[in-house]
Rosetta silent file (secondary structure, phi, psi, omega in degrees, C-alpha in Angstrom):
SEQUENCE: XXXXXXXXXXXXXXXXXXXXXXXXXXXXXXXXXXXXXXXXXXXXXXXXXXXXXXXXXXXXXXXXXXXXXXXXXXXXXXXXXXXXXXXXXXXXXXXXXXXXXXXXXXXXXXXXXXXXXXXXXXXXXXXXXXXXXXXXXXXXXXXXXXXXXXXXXXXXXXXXXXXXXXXXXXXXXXXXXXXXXXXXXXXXXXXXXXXXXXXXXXXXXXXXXXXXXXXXXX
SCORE:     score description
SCORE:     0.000 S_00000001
   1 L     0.000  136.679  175.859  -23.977    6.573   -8.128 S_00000001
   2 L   -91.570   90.425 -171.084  -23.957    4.602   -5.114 S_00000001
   3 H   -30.657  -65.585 -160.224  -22.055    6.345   -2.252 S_00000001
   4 H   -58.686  -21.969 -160.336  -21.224    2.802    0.172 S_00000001
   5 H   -84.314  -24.063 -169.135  -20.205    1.056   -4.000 S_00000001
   6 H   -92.191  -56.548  138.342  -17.621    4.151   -4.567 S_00000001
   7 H    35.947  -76.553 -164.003  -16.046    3.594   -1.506 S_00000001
   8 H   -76.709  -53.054 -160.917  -15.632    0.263   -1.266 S_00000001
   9 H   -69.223  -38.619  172.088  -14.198    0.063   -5.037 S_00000001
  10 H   -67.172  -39.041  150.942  -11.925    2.767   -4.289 S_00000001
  11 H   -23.791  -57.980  178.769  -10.865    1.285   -1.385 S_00000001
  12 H   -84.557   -3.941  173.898   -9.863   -2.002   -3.000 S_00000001
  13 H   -66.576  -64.283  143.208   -8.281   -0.075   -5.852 S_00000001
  14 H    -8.747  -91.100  142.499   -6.506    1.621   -3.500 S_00000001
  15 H    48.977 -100.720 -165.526   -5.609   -1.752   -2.631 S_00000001
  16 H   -94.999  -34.856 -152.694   -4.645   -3.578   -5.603 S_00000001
  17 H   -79.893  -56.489 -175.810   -2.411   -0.513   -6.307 S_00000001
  18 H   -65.246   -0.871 -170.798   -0.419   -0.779   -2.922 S_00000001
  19 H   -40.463  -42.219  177.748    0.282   -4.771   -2.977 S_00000001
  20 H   -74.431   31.338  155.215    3.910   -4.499   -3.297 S_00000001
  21 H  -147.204   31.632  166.004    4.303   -2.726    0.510 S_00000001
  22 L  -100.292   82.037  171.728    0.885   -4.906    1.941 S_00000001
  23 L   -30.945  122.010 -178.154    2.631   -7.768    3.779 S_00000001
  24 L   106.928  -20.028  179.148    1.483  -11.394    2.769 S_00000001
  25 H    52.336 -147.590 -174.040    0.419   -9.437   -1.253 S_00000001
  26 H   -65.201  -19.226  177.643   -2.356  -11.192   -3.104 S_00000001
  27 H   -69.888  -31.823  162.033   -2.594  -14.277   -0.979 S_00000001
  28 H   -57.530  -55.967  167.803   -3.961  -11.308    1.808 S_00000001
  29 H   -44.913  -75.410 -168.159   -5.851   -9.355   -1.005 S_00000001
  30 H   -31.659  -48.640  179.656   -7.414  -11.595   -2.901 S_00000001
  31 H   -54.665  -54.884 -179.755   -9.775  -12.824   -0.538 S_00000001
  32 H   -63.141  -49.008 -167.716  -10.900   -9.278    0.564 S_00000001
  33 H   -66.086  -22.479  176.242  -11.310   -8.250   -3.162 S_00000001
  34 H   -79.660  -14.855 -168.181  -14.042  -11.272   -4.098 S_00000001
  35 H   -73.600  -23.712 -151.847  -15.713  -11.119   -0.353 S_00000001
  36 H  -126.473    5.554  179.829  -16.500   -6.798   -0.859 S_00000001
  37 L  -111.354  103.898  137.234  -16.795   -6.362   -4.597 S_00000001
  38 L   -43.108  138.631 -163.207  -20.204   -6.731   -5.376 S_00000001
  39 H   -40.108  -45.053 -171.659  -22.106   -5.975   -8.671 S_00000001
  40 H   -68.746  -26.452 -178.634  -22.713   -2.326   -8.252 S_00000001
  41 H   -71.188  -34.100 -159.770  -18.983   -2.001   -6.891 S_00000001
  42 H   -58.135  -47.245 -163.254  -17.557   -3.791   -9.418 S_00000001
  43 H   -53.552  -42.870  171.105  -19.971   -1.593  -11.815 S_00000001
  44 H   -76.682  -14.444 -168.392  -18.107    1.646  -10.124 S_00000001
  45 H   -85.271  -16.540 -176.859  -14.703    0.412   -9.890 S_00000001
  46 H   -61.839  -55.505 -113.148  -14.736   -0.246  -13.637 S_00000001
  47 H  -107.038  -49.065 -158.158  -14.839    3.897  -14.041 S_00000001
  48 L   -60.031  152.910  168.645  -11.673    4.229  -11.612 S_00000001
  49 L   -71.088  104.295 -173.069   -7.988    4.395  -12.768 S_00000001
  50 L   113.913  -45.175  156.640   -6.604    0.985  -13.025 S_00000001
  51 H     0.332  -92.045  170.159  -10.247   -0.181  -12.194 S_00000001
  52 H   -44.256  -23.414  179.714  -11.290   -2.438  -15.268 S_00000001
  53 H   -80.588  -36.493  163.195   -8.053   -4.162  -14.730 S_00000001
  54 H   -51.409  -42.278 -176.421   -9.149   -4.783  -11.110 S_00000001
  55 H   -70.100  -41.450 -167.491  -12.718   -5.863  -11.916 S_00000001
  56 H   -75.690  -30.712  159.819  -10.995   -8.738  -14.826 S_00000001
  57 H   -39.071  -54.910  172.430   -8.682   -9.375  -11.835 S_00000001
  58 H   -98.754  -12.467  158.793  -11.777  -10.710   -9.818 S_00000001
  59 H   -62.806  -68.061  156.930  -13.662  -12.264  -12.478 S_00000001
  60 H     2.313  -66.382 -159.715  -10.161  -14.100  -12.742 S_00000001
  61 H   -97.788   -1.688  169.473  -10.161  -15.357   -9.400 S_00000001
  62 H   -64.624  -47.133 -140.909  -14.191  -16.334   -9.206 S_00000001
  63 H   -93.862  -13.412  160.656  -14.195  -18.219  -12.152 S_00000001
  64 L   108.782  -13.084  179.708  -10.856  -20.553  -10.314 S_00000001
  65 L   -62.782  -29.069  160.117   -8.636  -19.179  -13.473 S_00000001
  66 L  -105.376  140.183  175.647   -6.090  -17.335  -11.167 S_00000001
  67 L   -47.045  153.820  150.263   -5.044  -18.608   -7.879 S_00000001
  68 L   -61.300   -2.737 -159.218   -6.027  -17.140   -4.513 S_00000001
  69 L  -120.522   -8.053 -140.823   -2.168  -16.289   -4.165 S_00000001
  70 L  -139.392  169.620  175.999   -1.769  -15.039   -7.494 S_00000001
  71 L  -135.564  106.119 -144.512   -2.080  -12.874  -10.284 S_00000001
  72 L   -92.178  155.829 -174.269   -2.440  -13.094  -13.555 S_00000001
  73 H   -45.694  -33.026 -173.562    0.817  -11.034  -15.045 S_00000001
  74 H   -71.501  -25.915 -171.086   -1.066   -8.846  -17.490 S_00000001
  75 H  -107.345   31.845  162.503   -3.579   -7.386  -14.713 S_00000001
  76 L   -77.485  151.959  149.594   -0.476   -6.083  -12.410 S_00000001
  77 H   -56.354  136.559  170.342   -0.192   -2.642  -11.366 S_00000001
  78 H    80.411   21.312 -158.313    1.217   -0.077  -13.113 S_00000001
  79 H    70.716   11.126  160.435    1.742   -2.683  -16.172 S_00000001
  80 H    96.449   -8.570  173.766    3.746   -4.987  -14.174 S_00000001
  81 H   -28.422  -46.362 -166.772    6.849   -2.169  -14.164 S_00000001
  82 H   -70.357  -63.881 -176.685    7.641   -2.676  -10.462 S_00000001
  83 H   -49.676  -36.390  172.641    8.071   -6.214  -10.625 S_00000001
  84 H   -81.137  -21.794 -158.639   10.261   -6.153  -13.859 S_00000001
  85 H   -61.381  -15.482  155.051   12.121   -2.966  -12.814 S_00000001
  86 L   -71.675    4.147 -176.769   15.043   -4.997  -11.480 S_00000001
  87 L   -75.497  -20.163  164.634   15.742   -6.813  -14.159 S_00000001
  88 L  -111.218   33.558 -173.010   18.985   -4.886  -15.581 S_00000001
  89 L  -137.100   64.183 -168.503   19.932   -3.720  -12.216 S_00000001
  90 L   -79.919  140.493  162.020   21.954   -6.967  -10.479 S_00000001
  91 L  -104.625  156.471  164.767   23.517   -6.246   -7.381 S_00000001
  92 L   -83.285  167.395  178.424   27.408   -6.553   -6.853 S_00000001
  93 H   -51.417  -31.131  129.349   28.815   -8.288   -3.964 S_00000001
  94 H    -3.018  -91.368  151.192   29.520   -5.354   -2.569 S_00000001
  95 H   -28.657  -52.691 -166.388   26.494   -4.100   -2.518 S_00000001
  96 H   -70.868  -38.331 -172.345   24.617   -7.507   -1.914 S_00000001
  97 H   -95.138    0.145  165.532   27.069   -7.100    2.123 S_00000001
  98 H   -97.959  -14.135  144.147   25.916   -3.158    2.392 S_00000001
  99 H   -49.587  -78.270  174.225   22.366   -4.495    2.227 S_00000001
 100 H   -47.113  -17.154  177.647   22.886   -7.492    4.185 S_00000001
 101 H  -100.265  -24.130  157.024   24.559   -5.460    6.757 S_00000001
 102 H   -67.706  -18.421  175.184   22.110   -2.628    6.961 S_00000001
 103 H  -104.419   -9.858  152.000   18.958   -4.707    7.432 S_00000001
 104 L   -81.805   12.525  165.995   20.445   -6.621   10.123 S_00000001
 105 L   -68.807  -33.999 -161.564   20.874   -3.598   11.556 S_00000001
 106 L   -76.972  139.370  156.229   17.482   -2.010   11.034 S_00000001
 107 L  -139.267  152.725 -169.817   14.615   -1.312   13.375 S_00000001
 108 L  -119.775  112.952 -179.275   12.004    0.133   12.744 S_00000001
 109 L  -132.052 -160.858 -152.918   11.751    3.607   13.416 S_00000001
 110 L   -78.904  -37.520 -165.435   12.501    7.063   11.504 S_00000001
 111 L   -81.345  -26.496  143.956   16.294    7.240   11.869 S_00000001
 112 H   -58.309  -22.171  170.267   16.930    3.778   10.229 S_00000001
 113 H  -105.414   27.781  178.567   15.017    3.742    7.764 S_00000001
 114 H  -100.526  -25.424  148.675   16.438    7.405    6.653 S_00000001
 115 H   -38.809  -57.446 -156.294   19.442    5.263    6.893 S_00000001
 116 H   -91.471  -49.410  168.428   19.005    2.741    5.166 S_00000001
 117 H   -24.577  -45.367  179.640   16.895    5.127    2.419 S_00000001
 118 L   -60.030  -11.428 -159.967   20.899    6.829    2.166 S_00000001
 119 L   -72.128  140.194  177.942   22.645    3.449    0.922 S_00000001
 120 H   -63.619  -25.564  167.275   24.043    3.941   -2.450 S_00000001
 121 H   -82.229    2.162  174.611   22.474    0.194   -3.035 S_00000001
 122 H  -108.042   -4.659 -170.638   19.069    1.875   -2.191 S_00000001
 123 H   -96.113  -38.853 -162.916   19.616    4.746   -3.993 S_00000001
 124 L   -76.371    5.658  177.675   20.469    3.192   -7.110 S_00000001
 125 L   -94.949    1.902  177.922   16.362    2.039   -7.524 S_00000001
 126 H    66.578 -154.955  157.374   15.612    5.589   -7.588 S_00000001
 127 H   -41.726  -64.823  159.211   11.497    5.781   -6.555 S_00000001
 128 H   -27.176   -9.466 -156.723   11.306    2.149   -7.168 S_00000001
 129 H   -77.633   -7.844 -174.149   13.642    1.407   -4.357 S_00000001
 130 H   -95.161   -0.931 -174.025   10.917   -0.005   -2.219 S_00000001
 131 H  -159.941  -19.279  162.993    9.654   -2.908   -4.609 S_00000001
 132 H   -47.547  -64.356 -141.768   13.137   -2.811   -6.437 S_00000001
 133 H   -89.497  -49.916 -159.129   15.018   -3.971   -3.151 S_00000001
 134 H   -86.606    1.051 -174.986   11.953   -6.704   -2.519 S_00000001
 135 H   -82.595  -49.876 -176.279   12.286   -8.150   -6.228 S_00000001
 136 H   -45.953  -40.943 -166.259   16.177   -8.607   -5.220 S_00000001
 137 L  -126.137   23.085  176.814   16.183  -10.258   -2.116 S_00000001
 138 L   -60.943  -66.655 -149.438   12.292  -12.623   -3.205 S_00000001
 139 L  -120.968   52.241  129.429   14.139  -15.819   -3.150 S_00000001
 140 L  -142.391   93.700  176.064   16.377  -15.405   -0.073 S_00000001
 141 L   -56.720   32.424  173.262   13.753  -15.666    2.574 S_00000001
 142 L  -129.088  -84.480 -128.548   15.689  -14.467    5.732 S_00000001
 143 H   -70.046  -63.034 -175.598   16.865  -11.220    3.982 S_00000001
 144 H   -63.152   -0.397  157.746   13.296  -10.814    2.014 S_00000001
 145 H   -82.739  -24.583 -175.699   11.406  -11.100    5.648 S_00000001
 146 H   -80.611  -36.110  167.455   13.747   -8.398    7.078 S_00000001
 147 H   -59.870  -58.530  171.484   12.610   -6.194    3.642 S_00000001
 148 H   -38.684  -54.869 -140.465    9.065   -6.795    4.490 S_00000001
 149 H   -78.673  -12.773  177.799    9.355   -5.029    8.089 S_00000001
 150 H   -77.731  -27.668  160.212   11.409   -2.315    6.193 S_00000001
 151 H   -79.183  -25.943  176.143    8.161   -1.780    4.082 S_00000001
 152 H   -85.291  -27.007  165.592    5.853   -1.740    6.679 S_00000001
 153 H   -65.454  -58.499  179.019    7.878    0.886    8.573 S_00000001
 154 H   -37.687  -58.302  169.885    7.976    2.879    5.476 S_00000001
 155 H   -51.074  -32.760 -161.763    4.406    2.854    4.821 S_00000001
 156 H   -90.732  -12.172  176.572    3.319    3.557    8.423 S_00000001
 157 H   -80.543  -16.770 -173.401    5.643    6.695    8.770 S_00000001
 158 H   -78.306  -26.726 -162.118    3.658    7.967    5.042 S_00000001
 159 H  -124.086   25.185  163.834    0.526    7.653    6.152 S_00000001
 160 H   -78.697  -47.400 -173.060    1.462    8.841    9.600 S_00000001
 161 H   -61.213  -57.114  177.465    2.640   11.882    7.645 S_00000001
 162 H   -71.204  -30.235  172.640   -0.539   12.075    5.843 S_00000001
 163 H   -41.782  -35.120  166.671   -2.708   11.132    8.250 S_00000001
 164 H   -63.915  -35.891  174.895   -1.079   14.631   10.258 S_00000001
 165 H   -86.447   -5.280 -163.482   -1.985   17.001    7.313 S_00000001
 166 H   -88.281  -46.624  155.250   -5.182   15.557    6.495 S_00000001
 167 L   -15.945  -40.455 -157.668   -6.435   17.104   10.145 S_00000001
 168 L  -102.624  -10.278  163.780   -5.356   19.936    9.579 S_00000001
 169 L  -109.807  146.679  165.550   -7.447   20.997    6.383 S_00000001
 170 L   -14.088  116.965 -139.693  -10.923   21.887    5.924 S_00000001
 171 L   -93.374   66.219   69.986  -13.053   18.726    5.883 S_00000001
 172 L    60.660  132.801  160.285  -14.568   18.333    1.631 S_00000001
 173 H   -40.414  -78.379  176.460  -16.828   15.586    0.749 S_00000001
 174 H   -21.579  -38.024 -174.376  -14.243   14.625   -1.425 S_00000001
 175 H   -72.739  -45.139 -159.157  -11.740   14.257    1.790 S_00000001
 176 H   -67.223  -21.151 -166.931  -14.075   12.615    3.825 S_00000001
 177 H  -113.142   -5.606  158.415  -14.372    9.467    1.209 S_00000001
 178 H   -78.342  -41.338  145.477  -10.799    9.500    0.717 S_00000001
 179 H   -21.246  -64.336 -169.626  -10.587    9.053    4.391 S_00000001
 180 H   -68.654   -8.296 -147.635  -13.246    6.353    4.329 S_00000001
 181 H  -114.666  -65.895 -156.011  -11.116    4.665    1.292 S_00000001
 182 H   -74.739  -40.023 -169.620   -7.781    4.757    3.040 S_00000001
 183 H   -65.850  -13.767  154.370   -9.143    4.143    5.970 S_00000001
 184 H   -15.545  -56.242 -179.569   -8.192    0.305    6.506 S_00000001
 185 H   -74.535  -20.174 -171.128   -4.636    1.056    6.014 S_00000001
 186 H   -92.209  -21.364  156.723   -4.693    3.427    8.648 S_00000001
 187 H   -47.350  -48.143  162.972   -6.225    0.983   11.061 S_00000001
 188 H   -95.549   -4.992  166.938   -3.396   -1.200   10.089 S_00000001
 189 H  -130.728   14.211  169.897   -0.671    0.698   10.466 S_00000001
 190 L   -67.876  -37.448  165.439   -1.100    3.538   12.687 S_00000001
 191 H   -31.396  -58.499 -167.565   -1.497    0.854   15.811 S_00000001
 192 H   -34.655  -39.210  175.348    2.606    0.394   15.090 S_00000001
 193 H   -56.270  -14.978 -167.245    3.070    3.812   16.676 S_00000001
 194 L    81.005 -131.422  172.486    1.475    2.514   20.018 S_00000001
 195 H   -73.312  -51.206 -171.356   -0.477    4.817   22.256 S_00000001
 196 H   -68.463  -49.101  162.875    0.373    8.326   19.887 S_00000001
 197 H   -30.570  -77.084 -170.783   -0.534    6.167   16.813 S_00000001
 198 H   -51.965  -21.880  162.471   -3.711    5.252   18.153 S_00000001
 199 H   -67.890  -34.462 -173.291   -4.408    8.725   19.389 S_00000001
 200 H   -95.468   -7.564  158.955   -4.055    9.993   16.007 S_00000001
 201 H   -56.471  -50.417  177.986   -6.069    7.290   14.840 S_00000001
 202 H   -60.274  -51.403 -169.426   -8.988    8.692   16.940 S_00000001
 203 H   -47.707  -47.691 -176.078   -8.237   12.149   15.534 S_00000001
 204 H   -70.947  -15.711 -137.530   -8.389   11.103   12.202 S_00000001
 205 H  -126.368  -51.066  172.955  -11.957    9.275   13.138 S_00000001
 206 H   -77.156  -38.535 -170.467  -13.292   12.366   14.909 S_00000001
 207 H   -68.993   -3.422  177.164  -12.376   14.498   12.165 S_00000001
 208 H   -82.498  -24.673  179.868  -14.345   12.800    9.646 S_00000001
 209 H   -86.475   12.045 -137.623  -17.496   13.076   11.713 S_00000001
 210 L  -118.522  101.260 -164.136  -16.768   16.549   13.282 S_00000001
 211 L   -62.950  -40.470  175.989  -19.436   18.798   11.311 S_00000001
 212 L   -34.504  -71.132 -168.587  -17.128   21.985   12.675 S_00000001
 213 L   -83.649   16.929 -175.921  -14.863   21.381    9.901 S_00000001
 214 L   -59.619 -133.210 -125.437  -16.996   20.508    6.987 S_00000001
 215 L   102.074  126.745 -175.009  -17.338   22.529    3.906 S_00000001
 216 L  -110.962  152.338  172.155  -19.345   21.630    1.470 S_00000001
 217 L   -90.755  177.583  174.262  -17.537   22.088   -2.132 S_00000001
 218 L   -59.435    0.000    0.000  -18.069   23.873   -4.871 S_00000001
């Protein structure tokens, strides 16, 4: 096994898996997955979970059969659940002005979007409420731009979160390439935080190199 090919294919796996809270989706993706998967990654990503669907995914978009913006439906994540999961769940009008009136509200930091997380029309997506909510409001393009920045806040407080515990344990091979896999995302959205983002960006940067906390595993 080739250390830089498991990496990279977990990385774009990683990825492919997150599209629905990566602003811009597969027209943003795509590109990155034919420029960095290379034969041997390709060869490892096939092993990964979700993997062979990723690898047919990029054959797909080499050979001109799928779009750069696109996807074909059968190779979505998670079986395409997220994207259909709104389909028996219509909002009422009701609902449709306690939406509209909470995201012109929102900004984004912690106590809005624990707000907005509380609305009984955000509630009713369960887990899903994050790719529910963007299925809902796809083809009214003021409301679905305002949804984007509410996904990008979400995401950057999660891996804010993890990015704080991941310091804080014993450094594992295993960690360290999970680090190197993730890291992208943390590069894009730790910056949001400003100067203490970017400090814990560094943190997260020294700690992969910082031989004090290594461990080797069992």
């Amino acid at each position: 096994m080739k250390p830089k090919a498991n990496l990279i294919a977990q990385k774009l796996v990683n990825l492919y898996r997150q599209e629905h809270v990566i602003l811009g989706g597969w027209a943003v993706l795509n590109p990155i997955f034919v420029e960095e998967a290379s034969d041997d990654v390709l060869d490892e990503m096939a092993d990964l979970p979700t993997g062979k669907m990723l690898v047919q995914h990029i054959k797909n978009l080499r050979s001109g059969k799928t779009p750069m913006d696109s996807i074909d439906r059968n190779l979505l994540p998670y079986g395409g659940s997220m994207m259909e999961s709104t389909a028996v769940t219509p909002l009422t009008p009701e609902q449709w002005n306690e939406l509209t009136q909470a995201l012109d509200k929102f900004v984004p930091n912690q106590q809005s979007l624990t707000n907005l997380q509380n609305l009984s029309v955000v509630k009713k997506f369960g887990d899903e409420w994050l790719v529910g909510i963007k299925n809902v409001v796809s083809e009214k393009p003021e409301l679905s731009a305002k949804w984007k920045v509410v996904m990008q806040t979400w995401r950057a407080y999660h891996l804010w979160d993890m990015a704080t515990q991941i310091i804080k344990q014993p450094l594992t091979e295993r960690l360290r390439a999970q680090i190197q896999a993730d890291m992208p995302e943390y590069e894009t959205f730790l910056p949001m935080f400003d100067k203490p983002g970017q400090d814990l960006l560094a943190k997260l940067r020294s700690f992969m190199s910082d031989t004090k906390h290594h461990e080797t595993e069992d």
